[in-house]
C-alpha positions, 0 to 999 in steps of 0.5 A, spaced: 724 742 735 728 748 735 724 754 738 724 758 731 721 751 728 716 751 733 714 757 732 714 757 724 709 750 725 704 755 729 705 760 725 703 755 718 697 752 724 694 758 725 694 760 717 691 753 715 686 754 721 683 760 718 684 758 711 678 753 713 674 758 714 673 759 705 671 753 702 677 752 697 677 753 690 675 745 687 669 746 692 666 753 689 667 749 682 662 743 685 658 745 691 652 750 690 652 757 693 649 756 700 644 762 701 642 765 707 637 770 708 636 774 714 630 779 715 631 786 719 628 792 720 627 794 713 631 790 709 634 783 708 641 780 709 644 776 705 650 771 706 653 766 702 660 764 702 666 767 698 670 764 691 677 764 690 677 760 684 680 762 677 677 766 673 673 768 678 669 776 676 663 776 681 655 776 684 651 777 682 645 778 686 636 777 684 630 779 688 622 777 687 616 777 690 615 771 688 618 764 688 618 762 682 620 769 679 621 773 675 627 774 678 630 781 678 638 784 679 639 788 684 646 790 683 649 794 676 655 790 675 658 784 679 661 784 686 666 780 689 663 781 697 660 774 699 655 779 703 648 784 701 644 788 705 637 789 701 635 795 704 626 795 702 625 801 707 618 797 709 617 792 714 612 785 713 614 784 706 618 777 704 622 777 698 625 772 695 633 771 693 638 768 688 645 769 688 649 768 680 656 766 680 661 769 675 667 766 672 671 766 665 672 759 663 679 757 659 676 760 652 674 767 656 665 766 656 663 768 662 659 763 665 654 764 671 652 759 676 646 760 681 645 759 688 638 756 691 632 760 693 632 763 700 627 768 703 626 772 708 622 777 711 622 785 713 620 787 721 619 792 725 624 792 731 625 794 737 631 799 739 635 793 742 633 789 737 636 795 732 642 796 736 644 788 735 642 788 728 647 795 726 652 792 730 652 785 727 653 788 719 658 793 721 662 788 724 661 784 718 667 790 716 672 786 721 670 779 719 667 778 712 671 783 709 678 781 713 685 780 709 684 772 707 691 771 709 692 775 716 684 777 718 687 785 719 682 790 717 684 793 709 683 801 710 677 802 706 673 797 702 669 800 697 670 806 694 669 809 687 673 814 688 680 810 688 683 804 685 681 797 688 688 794 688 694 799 691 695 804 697 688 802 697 688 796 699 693 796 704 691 793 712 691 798 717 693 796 723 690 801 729 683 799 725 685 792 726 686 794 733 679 797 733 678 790 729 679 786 734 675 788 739 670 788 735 671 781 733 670 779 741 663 783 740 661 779 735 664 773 739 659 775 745 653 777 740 654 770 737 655 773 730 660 768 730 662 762 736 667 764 740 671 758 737 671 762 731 673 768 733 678 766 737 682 762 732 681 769 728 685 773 733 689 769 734 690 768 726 691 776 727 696 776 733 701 771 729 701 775 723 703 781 727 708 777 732 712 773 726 710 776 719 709 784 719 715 789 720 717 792 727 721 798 729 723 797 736 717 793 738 712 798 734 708 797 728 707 802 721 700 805 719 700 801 713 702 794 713 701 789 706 696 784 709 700 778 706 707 779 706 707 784 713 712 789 710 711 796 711 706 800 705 708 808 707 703 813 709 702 816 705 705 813 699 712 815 698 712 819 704 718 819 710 712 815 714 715 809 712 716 806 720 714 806 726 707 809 728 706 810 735 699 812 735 696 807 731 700 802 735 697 805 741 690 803 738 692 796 736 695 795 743 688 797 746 685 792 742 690 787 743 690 788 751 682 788 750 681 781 747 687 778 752 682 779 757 677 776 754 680 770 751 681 767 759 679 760 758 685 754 759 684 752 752 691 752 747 688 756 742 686 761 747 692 760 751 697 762 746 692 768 744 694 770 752 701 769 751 703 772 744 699 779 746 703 779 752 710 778 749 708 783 744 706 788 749 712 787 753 717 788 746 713 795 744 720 800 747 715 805 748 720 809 752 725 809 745 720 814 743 721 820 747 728 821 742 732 822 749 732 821 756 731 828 758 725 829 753 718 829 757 715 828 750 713 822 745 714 823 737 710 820 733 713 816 728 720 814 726 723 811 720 728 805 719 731 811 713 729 817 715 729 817 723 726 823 726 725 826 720 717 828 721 719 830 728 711 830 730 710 830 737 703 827 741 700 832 744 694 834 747 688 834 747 686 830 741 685 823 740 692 820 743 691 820 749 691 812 749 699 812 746 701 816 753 697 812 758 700 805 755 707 807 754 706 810 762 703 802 764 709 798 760 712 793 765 718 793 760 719 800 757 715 804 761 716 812 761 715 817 766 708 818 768 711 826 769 711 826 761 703 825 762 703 833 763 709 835 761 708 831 755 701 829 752 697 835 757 703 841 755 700 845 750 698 850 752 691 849 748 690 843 752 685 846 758 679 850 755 674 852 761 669 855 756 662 853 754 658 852 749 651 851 748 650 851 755 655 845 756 662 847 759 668 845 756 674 843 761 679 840 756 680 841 748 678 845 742 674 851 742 667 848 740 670 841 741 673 839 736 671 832 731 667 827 735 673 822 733 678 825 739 673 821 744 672 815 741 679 812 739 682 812 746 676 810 749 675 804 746 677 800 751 680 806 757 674 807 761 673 814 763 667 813 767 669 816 774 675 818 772 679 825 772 685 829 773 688 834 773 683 837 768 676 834 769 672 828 769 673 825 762 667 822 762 662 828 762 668 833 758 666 827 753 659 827 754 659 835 753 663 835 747 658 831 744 651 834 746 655 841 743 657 837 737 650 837 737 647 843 739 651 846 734 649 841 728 642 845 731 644 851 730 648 850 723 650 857 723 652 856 716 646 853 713 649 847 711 642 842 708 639 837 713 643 839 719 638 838 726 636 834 732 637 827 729 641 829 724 648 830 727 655 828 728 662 831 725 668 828 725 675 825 721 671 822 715 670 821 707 668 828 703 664 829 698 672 831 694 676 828 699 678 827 706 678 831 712 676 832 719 670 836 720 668 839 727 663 845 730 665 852 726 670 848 721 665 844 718 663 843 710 655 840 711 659 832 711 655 828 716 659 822 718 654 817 722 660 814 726 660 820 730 653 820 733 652 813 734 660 812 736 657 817 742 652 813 744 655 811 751 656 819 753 649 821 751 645 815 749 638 818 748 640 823 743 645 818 739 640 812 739 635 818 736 639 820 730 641 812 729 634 811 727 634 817 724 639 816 719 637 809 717 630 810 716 630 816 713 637 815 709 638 808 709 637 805 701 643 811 700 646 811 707 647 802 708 651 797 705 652 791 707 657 793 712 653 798 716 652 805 715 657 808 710 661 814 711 658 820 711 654 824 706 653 831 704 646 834 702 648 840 700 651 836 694 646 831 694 652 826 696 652 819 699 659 816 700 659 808 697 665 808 701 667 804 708 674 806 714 675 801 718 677 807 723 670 809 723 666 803 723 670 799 729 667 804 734 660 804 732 661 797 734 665 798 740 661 804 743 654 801 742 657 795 746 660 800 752 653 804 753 649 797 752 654 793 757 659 795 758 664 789 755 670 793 751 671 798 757 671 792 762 675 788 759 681 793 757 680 796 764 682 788 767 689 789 766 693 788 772 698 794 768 692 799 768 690 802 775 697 802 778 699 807 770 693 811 773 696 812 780 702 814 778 699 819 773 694 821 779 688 821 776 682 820 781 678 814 781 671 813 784 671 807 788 664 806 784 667 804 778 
């Protein structure tokens, strides 16, 4: 069989695979809906499997406290998400549930059909117990929320505030690189098999290697999930190319799961190989424009070029992009450009202190949370320094002075203080913006506490508890923790980013077990990068 053909039939396999993991069309019309309840600390988790059949509208979804009913719905219209999270709010209290498909007939009646009844139990957990039970509903966002066609990660899944199809229903790619490792959580957590998850990444990485657009071996920020074609960003923009930071935090996952996936098994096998052809093929030297520039650019564009012409300079959250292209074992760049490059601004160095905490590297105050967390996802900072400081504590720093700000709330935004902390990029109560100490709108964005939990554990664990069981019936969902909320306007996002919900699962596996840093760091690629570099390594990590 030729090379191409072979390639296609894999590509067809791999599809056909994940295709089986939704039951048809012909099954949801004749089987009855299969529901699963799930008791947590004060609320129940519902699953059932997903419909794609015609005239398909939604689910509804019913609760009472006794068997044979009445039966009440819970939600004001129907949803098509195969997934509830009913928050009670109260523990020792068993519910019981039924879920109502609706579908349009051929004459346009609206008919529902319904599941069997399945109960369940709220309990008071530990913190561990917690901590599992936040990482397996924010994982969910990855999993049950993924593109049918490739499994990458949408941008964003409910919000009112935007049209359900469009822009906004494009894949992100840096969110599946987030995605990815947050698959092999749920892999070693047993959310899912390790054989499900497996065929899952390896479902993405076909996608990606035979489907989506590249330019010089990079990919875009925005991708269509069915046909792999370049969605701009933003739409109608000149960023209609490749985006080199966003392939930096695709890359980081992608290495982080080629290490894990280690078994001589063929789909594993095949997950190690294409991750590894895709690596090779990213020409990450391409982006420093010329051969004397020290610098890498952002993005660049089939019909524009340089026309953005945005260099990635620190300190921010790209750090990643210039450890990698300096690790390539293809088209590496020359480790001199990590301080001629990443680290030239004059702005990178700070060596003030705030709060009593010292700040070696970044912004005044720190800046958002979110510049320690997308780099170090996979990358280990722990025993790590350069010319500047040791990552770790500069990070651990920045978040107890994120915090000690949000104490002092210097502009009296409502509910700021101890447990209820945390900002960073997010959703707003009138659009989207990056909030951080001294530029802060009253936003308060979960993912930023609870992403810090590695640095500064005791005070992330606090505000977690916090916001779920002070928040919770208007902060969760059925993937987790939503956006963000504002009290000053007594506002909840309804919404969800894939890069803020990745890290809430990938940080709270680095401080439990350290699996996302070990991984990543594994690679042959990684320690010889930061030699070149000259970063200091403790012999104890």
């Amino acid at each position: 069989m030729p090379a191409s053909e072979e390639s296609d039939m894999r590509y067809l396999l791999a599809l056909l695979a994940f295709a089986m993991m939704f039951p048809s069309p012909e099954c949801h019309a004749a089987d009855t809906l299969s529901l699963k309840a799930a008791g947590h600390d004060s609320r129940i988790d519902l699953k059932w499997q997903p419909s794609r059949e015609p005239g398909f509208v939604g689910f509804n979804v019913y609760r009472s406290a006794d068997p044979t009913g009445p039966f009440t719905r819970l939600n004001d219209r129907p949803d098509k998400v195969h997934v509830y999270s009913d928050f009670i709010g109260e523990n020792e209290k068993t519910y019981f549930y039924r879920v109502g498909k609706v579908v349009r007939d051929e004459a346009w009646q609206t008919v529902e059909s319904f599941s069997d009844i399945a109960s369940a139990a709220t309990f008071e957990m530990t913190d561990e117990q917690l901590l599992t039970s936040v990482q397996e509903a924010t994982f969910r966002y990855f999993w049950d929320h993924a593109h049918p066609v490739s499994g990458l990660a949408y941008e964003r899944a409910r919000t009112s505030r935007y049209p359900a199809g469009g822009r906004w229903r494009a894949c992100t790619t840096g969110g599946t690189g987030f995605g990815l490792i947050a698959i092999m959580v749920g892999s070693e957590r047993k959310f899912v098999t390790r054989e499900e998850a497996a065929q899952r990444v390896l479902t993405i990485v076909t996608f990606l290697q035979e489907k989506a657009e590249r330019f010089h071996g990079a990919w875009s920020h925005w991708l269509n999930g069915e046909t792999g074609r370049v969605i701009p960003f933003p739409v109608g923009s000149y960023d209609n190319g490749a985006d080199l930071v966003e392939t930096s935090f695709l890359m980081q996952g992608m290495l982080t799961v080629r290490r894990y996936f280690d078994r001589d098994c063929e789909v594993e096998s095949e997950i190690r190989r294409r991750i590894t052809q895709l690596w090779h093929e990213v020409e990450w030297d391409f982006f420093l424009q010329h051969k004397d520039s020290r610098r890498l650019y952002w993005h660049w564009s089939p019909t524009h070029g340089w026309k953005i012409n945005l260099a990635i300079v620190g300190h921010n959250e790209c750090m990643i992009t210039y450890l990698l292209a300096i690790a390539s074992p293809t088209h590496p760049i020359p480790a001199e450009c990590y301080y001629k490059g990443w680290a030239s601004n004059p702005r990178y160095g700070n060596g003030e202190s705030y709060y009593g905490y010292k700040q070696w590297v970044g912004r005044p105050l720190g800046g958002p949370l979110f510049f320690t967390h997308y780099s170090f996802l996979g990358f280990d900072p722990r025993g790590k320094s350069d010319r500047y400081c040791n990552y770790f504590e500069n990070h651990r720093n920045t978040t107890l002075i994120n915090r000690a700000y949000c104490i002092e709330n210097p502009k009296g935004h409502k509910g700021y203080g101890e447990n209820t902390w945390g900002l960073t990029a997010s959703d707003i109560y009138r659009g989207y913006r990056a909030n951080a100490p001294g530029n802060d709108d009253g936003t308060i964005a979960p993912t930023a506490a609870i992403s810090a939990m590695p640095y500064a554990p005791e005070e992330s664990i606090a505000a977690m508890k916090h916001l779920y069981h002070t928040y919770g019936d208007q902060l969760w969902g059925e993937f987790g923790f939503h956006d963000a909320f504002n009290l000053n306007h007594n506002w909840f996002a309804e919404s969800y980013l894939a890069i803020d919900q990745g890290p809430i699962v990938c940080m709270i596996e680095n401080y439990r077990t350290g699996l996302c840093w070990r991984m990543f760091m594994s690679n042959p690629e990684i320690a010889p990068m930061l030699r070149k570099i000259g970063w200091t390594i403790d012999s104890d990590r």
